[in-house]
C-alpha positions in Angstrom: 81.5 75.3 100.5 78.0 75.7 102.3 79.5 77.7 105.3 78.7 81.4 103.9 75.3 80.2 102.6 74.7 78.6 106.2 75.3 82.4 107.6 73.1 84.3 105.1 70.6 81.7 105.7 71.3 82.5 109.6 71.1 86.5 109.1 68.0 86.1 107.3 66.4 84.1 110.2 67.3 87.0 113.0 65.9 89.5 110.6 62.5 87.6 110.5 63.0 87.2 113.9 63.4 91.0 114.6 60.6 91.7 111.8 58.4 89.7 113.7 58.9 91.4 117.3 58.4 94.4 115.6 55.1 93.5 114.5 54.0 92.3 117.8 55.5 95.7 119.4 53.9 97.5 116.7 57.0 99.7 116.0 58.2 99.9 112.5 58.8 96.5 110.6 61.3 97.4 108.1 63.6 99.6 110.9 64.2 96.6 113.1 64.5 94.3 110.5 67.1 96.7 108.2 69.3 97.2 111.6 69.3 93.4 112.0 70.3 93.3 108.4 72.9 95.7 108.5 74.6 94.6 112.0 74.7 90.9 110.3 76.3 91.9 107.1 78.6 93.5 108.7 79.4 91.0 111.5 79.6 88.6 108.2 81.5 90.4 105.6 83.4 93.1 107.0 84.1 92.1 110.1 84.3 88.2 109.0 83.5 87.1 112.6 81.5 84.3 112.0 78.7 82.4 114.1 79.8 83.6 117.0 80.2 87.5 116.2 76.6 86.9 114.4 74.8 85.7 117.8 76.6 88.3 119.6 75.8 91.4 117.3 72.3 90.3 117.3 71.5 89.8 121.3 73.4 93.5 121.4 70.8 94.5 119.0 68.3 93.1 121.4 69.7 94.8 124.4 70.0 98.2 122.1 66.5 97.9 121.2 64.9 97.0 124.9 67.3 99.8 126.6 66.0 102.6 123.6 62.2 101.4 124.5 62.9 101.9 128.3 64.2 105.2 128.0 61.5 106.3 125.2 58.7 105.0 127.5 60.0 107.2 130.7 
């Protein structure tokens, strides 16, 4: 029974993923990579959505995160 390890592993990459945007944004490391975090073990555990609901969360993050830098730059 690998399939929950296989989703950690997964929410664990998009929060390196989002750690590392951050870092080339030079926003706050630990803010994007925590709301990554949380939005996946969520998706994952209360939620129990799965792949898909994990992809989805995180490119909603994505958009979240680009529409709150658009505004913030106006």
């Amino acid at each position: 029974m690998t399939f929950p390890y296989l989703l950690i592993l997964a929410m664990l990459a998009f929060a390196i993923f989002f750690y590392r945007a951050a870092e080339a944004e030079d926003e706050p490391n630990l803010v994007w990579c925590g709301l990554s975090l949380l939005i996946s073990a969520l998706t994952i555990f209360w939620r129990h959505w799965g792949w898909l609901g994990i992809i989805s969360a995180q490119l909603v993050l994505f958009i979240g995160i680009t529409f709150f830098r658009m505004q913030r730059k106006k």
